[in-house]
Every structure is written in C-alpha cells, then in structure tokens.
N, C-alpha and C positions, 0 to 999 in steps of 0.2 A: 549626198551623192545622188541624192531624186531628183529626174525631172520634174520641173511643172508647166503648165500652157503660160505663153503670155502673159493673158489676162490677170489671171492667179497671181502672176509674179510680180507684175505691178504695182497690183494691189496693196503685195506685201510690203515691197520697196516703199511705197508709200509710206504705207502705216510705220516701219521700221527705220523711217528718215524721220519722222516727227518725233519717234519714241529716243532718238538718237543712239541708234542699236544696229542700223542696216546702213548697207552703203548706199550714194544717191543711186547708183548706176551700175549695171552689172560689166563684166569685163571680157573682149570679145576675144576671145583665142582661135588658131585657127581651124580645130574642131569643132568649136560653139561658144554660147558666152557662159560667163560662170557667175555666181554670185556669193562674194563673202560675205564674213562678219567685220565686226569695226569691234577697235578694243574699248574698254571701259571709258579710257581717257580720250579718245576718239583720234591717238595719233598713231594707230596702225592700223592697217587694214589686212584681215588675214584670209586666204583661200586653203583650203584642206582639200585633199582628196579628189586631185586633177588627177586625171590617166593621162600619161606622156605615151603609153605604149598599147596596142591593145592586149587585151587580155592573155598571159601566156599558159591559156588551157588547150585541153585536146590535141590537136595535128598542131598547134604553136607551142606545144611543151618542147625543151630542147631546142627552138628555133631563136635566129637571130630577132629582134623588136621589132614588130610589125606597127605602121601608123594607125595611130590612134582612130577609130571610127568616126564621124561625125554624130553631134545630136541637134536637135531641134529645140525649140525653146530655149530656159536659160535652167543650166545644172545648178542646185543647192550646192555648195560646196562649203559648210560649218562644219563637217564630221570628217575624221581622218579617214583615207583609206585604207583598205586591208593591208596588213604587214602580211610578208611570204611567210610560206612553212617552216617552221623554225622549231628543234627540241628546247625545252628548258637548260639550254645551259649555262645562262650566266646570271646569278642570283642579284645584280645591282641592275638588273632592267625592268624596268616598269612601262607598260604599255595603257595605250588609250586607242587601242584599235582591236578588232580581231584577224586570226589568221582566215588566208585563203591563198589559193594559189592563184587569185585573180588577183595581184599584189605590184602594179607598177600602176603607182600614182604618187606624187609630189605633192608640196605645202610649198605656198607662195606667202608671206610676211611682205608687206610696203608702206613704209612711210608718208611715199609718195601722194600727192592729191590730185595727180594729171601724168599722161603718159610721157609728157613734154619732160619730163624732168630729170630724167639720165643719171637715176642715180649708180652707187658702185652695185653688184650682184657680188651678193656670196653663199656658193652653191657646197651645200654640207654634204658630205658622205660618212655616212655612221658605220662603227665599229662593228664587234663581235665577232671577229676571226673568219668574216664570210660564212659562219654559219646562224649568226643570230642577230638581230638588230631590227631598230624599225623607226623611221622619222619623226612616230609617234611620241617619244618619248619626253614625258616633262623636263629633262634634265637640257634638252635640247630644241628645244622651244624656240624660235627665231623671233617674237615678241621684242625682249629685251633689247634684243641686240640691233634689233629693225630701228628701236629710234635710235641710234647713233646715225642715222641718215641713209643706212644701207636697205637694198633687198636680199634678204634670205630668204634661202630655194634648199628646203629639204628632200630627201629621193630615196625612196624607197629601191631594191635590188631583188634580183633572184636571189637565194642564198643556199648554201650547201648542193647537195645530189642536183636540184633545181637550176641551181647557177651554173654548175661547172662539172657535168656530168661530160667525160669525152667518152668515146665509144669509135669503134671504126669503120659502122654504120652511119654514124650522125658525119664523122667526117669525110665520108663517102658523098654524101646527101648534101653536105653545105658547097660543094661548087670551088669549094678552095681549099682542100686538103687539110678541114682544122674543125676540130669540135673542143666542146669546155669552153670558157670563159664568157658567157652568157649573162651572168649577172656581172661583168666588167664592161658591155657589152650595152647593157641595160642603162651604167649610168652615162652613155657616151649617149644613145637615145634621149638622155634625159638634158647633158648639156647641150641637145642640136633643139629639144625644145624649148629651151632659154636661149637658147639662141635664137630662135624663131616667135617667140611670144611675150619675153618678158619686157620690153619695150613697151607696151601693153599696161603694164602695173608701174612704169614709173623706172626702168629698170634699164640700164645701158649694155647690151646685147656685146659693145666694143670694150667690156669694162668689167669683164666675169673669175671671181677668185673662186676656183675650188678649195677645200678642205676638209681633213678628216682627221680622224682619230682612231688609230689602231690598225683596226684591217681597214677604216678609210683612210689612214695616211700611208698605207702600201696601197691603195686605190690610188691615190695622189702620183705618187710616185711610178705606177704603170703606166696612168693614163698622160702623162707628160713625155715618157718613152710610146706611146702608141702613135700610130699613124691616122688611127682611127680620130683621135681625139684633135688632132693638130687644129690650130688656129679656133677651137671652141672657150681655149680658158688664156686669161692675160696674166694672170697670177696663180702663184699657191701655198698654201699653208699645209704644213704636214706635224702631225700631234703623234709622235709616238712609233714608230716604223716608216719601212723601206725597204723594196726591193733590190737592195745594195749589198753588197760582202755576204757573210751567211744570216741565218736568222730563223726563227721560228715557223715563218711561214713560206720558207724554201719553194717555191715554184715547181713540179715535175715538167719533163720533157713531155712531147706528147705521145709518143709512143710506151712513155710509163702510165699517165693518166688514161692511155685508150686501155689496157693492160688491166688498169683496176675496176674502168666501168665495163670490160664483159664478163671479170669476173663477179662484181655487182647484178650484172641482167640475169647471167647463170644463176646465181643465189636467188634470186625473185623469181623465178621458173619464166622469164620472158625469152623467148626463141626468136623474135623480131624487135625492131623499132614501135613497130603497131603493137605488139602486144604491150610495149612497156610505157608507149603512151595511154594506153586503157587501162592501166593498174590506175587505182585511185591513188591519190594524192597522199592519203594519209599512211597508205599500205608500200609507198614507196618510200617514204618519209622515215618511219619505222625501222625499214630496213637498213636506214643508208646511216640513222644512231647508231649502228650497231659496227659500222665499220669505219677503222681506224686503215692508214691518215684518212682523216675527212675529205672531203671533196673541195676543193681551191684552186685558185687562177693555175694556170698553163703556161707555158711558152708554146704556144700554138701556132705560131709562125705568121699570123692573120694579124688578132689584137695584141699582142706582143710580136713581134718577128722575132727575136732572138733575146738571149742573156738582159735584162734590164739595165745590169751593170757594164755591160760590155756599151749597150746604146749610150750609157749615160759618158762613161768612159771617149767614147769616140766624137761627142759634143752632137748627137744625132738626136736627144733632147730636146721638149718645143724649148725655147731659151725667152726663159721668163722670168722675173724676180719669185725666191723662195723665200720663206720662212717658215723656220721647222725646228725641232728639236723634241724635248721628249722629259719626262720626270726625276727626279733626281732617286727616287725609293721605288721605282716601278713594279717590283716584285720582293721587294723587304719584307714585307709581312709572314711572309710564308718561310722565308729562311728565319730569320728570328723567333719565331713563335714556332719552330716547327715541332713534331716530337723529337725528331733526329738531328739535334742541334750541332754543326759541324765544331771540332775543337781543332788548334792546332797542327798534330798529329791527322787525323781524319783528311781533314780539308788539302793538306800536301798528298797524302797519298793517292786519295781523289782526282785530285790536278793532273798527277803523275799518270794514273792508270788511263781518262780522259785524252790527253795532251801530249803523252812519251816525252821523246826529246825535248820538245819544245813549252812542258811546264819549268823547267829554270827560268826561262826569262816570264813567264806569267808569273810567275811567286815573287818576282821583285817588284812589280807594280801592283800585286797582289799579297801582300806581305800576310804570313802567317806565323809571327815569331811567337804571339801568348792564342790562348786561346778566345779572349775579346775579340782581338787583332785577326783574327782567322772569322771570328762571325762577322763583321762588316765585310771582309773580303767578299766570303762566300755570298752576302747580297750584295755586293757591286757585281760579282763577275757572274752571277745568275741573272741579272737585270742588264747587263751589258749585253751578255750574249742572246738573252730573250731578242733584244729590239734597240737598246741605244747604240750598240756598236754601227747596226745595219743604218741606223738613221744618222748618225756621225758622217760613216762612210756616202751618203747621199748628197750630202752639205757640204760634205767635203770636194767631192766630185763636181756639185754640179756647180760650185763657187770657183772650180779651176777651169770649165771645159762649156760652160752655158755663154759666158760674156754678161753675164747680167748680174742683180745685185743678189745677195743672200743675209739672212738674218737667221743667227741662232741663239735659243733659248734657253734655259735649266730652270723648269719649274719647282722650287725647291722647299714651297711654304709646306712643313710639317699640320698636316690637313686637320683639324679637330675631329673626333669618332664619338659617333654617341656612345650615350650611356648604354653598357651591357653590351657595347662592339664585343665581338668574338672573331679569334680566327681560329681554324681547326679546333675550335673548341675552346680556346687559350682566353681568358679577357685580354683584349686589347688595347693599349693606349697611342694618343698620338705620335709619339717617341717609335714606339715600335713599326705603325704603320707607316710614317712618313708620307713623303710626297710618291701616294702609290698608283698604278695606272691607273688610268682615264679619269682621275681624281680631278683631274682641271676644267672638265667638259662644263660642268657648273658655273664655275668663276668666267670660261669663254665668253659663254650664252649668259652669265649675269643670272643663273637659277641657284643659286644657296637656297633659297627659301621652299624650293621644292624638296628639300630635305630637310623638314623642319624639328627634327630632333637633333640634330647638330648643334652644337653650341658654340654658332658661329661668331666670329669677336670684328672690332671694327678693321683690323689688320685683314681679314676674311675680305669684305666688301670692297675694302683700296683697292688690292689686289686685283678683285674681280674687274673695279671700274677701269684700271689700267690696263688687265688685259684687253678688257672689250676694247679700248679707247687704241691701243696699238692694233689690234687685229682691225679695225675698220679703218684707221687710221692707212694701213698696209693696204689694204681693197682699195681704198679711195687713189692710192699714189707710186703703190710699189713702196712705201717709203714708212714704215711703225710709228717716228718721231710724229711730235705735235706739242703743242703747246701745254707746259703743265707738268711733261712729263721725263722719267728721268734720260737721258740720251742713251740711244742703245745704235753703237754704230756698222756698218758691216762686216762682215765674215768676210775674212779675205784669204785664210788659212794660214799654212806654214808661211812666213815666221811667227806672227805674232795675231794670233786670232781675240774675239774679243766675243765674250759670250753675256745674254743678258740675263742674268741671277734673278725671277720672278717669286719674290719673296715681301715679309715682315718690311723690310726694306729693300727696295728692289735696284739691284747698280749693274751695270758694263762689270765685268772682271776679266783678266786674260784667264784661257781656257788650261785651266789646271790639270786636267785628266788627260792632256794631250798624248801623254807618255800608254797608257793605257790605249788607246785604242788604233794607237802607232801599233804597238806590238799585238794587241788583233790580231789589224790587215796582213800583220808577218804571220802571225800562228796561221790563222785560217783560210788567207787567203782569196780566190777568188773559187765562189761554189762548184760543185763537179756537174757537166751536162751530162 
C-alpha cells in the first residue's frame, strides 16, 4: 500500500521483470497507477489493496463513499488492505490483512496481458451476516479462478454498527430522508469503480457478474432491487440467501433501525452525531458486540426504496440472467449433533407451538412419524427457513417477472471434515456435516488445498473444476453450459423446473422439494413492514 518516487519504482520493475516476479508496467487508475504482483506461473497478474472509496474515518464515518484521493507516483499494491472492524465471530475465517476502520479497498486478479482484451469481471461480495468478513481470505482468493480467463474483483465493505448504523440524525444529515445501508452502499462505490477502471486490467466494464455468498448473496439480491446499482452488473450469482419471503436476515424498516441506533448512541454516552463520530473505533465496536439484532441493511427508502420482494415481485429488478441456489445440509450439523436432539414427539409439538394452525400442512412435507424421520426434518426445515426457502423464493421470482434467463443449483457433495472435526463438542463426521454453509466457497474459487487437513478425494477437485468451469462459464455468456460438462438447463419454474445436483456425480434433476417450499410461501408468506 506504499508509495514510492518513480525513479524507485522503475528500478524495481526492472529488476522484478528480469527476476520474472513483477509486472512489465504498472497499471493506471483513475486515482494513480498501481503496481502488482505476477503469480508463480506468470499467468495471473494480481493487485491487492486498491481504495475504491476514501477513507471512511472521522467526519466520513456514517457517510455515503467519498472518491478516492489522488496519489502521485506508482502505489505498491502486493499487501491486502485492511479488513473493517469486525468481532470474532465466525470461527472458519481466516484473514491475511489487519483490521482498521480505514477498510475500503478491493483485489484485482487478471489474466489479461493488455487492457485491449475484455475479458468477463467477476466482482465477489463476501459473507459473514454483514457483520464479519474480509476479501482477504485464502478460501477466496481470485488466483484460481482468474485463469479460467476471467477478472476477479474482490471488495471489501463497512460492516456491522459501521455499515449500517441508522440514526435520525444521520438521516437528517443525508439530504434524502435515509441513514443505514452504508456498507450496501460501499460495494455500489466499488462496482462504479469497475466500472470505471477495470478495462485497465484487461477487464470488460460491459461484461460484470456480481456474486456472493451469504450475506453477499443477500448483497446480490439488494443490489439487483437497488436503483443505486442499475446498469453497474450484467449478471449474477447468488450462494446461499436472499432478500425474498422471510429469512434470517429480515431487513427493519427504517424508522425501527433509526429506533435501535439512538438507543445505541444513548448506551455510548454520545448526545450528538460529533460525539459519536469521536468515539474510537474500537470503543464503538465493543459496544455494538453487545447488542442484539446486529446492525444490517434497511429499507431505507434511498438504496433499497421499498420491500425487495415486493421490487422483485413487480419486475422492477435490473433483469439480468441469475444463478443461484444454495446447500443441500446448510445448517445440519447443528441439529444432528446437537445436545437437544429433536425426536418425533418433540419436533411436532415444536412445529405446533412455532406455526399454530398452519403446522398440519408443515408436518406433511416435513414428516415426523419415527424419531430418525423427525431428525432429518428438523435440519431441512431449520436450513430451509434459515436461507434456502428465501433463496427459492428469489429464483423463483425473478425467473417469472425479470424476462431473462435463471439457473438453479443444490450443492449437495457430502464435504469431507478433518480429522478431530467437532461440533458443539460432538466428533463429527462427513455424514453428519453434509453439504454445510459456505462449505462450496472453496470448490467455487478452486481453494481445497487452503484447507489442507481435509482429506480431499478426486470427486472433491471434479467438482471444484466444474464449478469454477460453470461459474465463469455463466460471466462469460449468461449461459453455465460448455464443453465437457454435464447440461444443466433453465429454471423456468412451475410446471416442471429443473435443478443442477452439484455432486459425486453431478446431473439436471426436476426440483423434488417443490412441495416444500410451496407450502413456505403459504405458511409464511410475505414478511411484515
């Protein structure tokens, strides 16, 4: 992230082009130029730790993304940028950056060997429920997946209190009646700067697929409903969630979300805006662990205008081909292994208590006649309702009401665990864990081997090569098929959808759980405003 003079830099280009270790040429942005690394085998080219935004410290804490600053000479860019503030909470992330709240910068991966080359962009948004996450992460590494001929564009975000603090101060202050959604906000900053730069690395500006995993495939799914984002992405891929039907990560109104952050200011002894921008970072941070719901996107009327579901429902969507779907075991581990193992008895009365009237028809598609029969239930319909009903209901929607194509997935390869896997304590075996979340983000990006205690088998690596080979396959064309690989054909919905089983062997099958997330949309409905 150093500058250095010219001269300096030259120098080093030099020496780093003979050592066959540095690029010939640095790469001009319209900030400054930047200068990567070149991979081992000298067919990627990778940039770390661009700022798309400036800094969101001080008087730009809580603020919409201000443009990047200019620099002078040519920026180092080998070292990740800071990942935002973020608590420990999820025990499968591994970082290669540190925090700061000086935390919006992006990773450029390119194939490419001249800007002339147009190749597809595929712009990542990473996981972590909006409260953790960071582009650093080995598991998602754009390397791999860069030579299939694509650019990947990983993007850092605000996240939690940071990202999506509304208050009704801040939406006094913004000019448009709306605070919160800052880090949603950040990566729309981040696609106007691929849109504006990444032609630069090789990269076609007209030819950009977002996608995420988690809370970035409910990123996905906003930022296709936002206005903000229109005509920035041509495609997109969604891993795991959606702002559709109900779901875990339920969106507040903004007059609930203004509601929580002055009861947040109150708790921090801040009496103004100015005071609670002067609190340090980590003293705010602290605070905002400690209160439950977390801080997360909004209907804020600005980057969302209304219901997501309602937008996607009225065909008011950018209408662009999708691909989406989600795990077949997303939260199995945890019911199966849990101490409170549901039986039979349990699991109906549970339904009942949950659900009223409307667990009769959940117990028929949810059958609990022995008490085996009742533990698989209970993790389909705690995995269903976490996130694949809501991702269902997205694919389902936007394949009735976009006009364009869609492709849906069931990742469903039973994942190998290392030795001495544990859950709650429990050893674990593959059987038990299944195909669990974000378990695919590996085989996407082509990184098994960053998990190198897994005893991964040659079924492991097909998989991976087919995924990556359909996802870029999808950037390159709207279209997964290609040569080699087994046909996986549209999502057209009711009557006869057709779903692609990514597994041991990987085939098209009609969508057998239809019955199931039919009767969902009846129980649950459309969420309350």
């Amino acid at each position: 992230m150093a500058l250095v003079g010219r001269k300096v830099t030259w120098a080093l280009l030099l020496s780093g082009a003979a050592a066959g270790t540095a690029l010939a040429d640095p790469v001009r942005t319209a900030a400054g130029l930047v200068e990567g690394t070149t991979s081992v085998d000298g067919s990627v080219r990778a940039f770390r730790g661009i700022p798309f935004a400036a800094p969101p410290v001080g008087e730009l804490r809580w603020r919409e993304p201000q443009a990047t600053p200019r620099w002078e000479g040519v920026r180092r860019a080998a070292e990740f940028g800071s990942r935002c503030p973020q608590g420990s909470v999820f025990d499968d992330m591994v970082f290669r950056d540190q925090p700061s709240e000086d935390c919006l910068y992006l990773n450029v991966w390119t194939p490419a060997k001249s800007p002339s080359e147009k190749r597809p962009v595929m712009v990542w948004i990473h996981g972590g429920g909006f409260q953790a996450g960071s582009a650093s992460e080995p598991r998602q590494d754009g390397e791999r997946l860069a030579r299939r001929g694509v650019v990947v564009v990983g993007v850092n975000y605000r996240l939690g209190v940071f990202g999506f603090l509304a208050h009704p101060a801040l939406t006094a202050e913004s000019g448009r009646g709306a605070s919160g959604n800052y880090g949603l906000m950040d990566q729309v900053a981040a696609l106007r700067w691929v849109r504006e730069n990444v032609a630069a690395f090789g990269g076609d500006p007209e030819n950009v697929t977002i996608f995420g995993e988690s809370a970035g495939s409910f990123a996905v799914s906003a930022l296709l409903a936002s206005p903000l984002a229109r005509g920035l992405a041509a495609r997109a891929i969604g891993e795991s969630g959606a702002y559709l039907g109900r779901h875990a990560l339920e969106p507040l109104s903004l007059a609930a979300s203004e509601e929580n952050g002055t009861a947040f200011a109150a708790a921090l002894g801040a009496a103004s805006l100015a005071e609670l921008r002067r609190k340090p970072a980590d003293d705010v941070l602290q605070a905002a662990l400690k209160v439950q719901p977390w801080f997360a996107p909004t209907i804020d009327g600005h980057v969302l205008p209304r219901d997501v579901g309602a937008i996607y429902a009225a065909g008011e969507q950018a209408r662009v081909p999708l691909l989406a779907g989600w795990n077949a075991d997303e939260v199995r581990a945890g019911v199966v292994l849990g101490k409170q193992k549901p039986t039979a008895k349990s699991f109906a009365e549970q339904t009942r208590a949950r659900y009223g009237p409307a667990a009769d028809a959940l117990l028929k598609v949810y059958p609990a006649a022995t008490d085996a029969e009742a533990l698989e239930s209970a993790a389909d319909l705690a995995g269903d309702t976490f996130l694949a009903y809501a991702t269902w209901k997205w694919i389902e929607t936007h394949a009735r009401t976009a006009g364009a194509a869609a492709y849906r997935y069931s990742f469903d390869r039973k994942i190998p665990v290392a030795p001495g896997t544990k859950v709650e304590g429990v050893p674990a075996t593959a059987e038990d864990v299944g195909a669990r979340h974000a378990g695919e983000i590996e085989y996407v990006f082509g990184a098994l081997d960053t998990l190198p205690t897994v005893p991964w088998q040659d079924a492991d690596r097909r998989i991976s090569d087919q995924m990556m080979a359909y996802w870029t396959n999808f950037a390159r064309s709207g279209d997964p098929n290609g040569p080699g690989l087994p046909e996986w054909p549209r999502y057209t919905g009711a009557p006869g959808p057709q779903v692609m089983h990514l597994d041991v062997t990987s085939q098209a099958r009609p969508d057998s759980l239809r019955p199931r997330y039919e009767t969902l949309d009846a129980v649950l409905g459309p969420a309350p405003k």
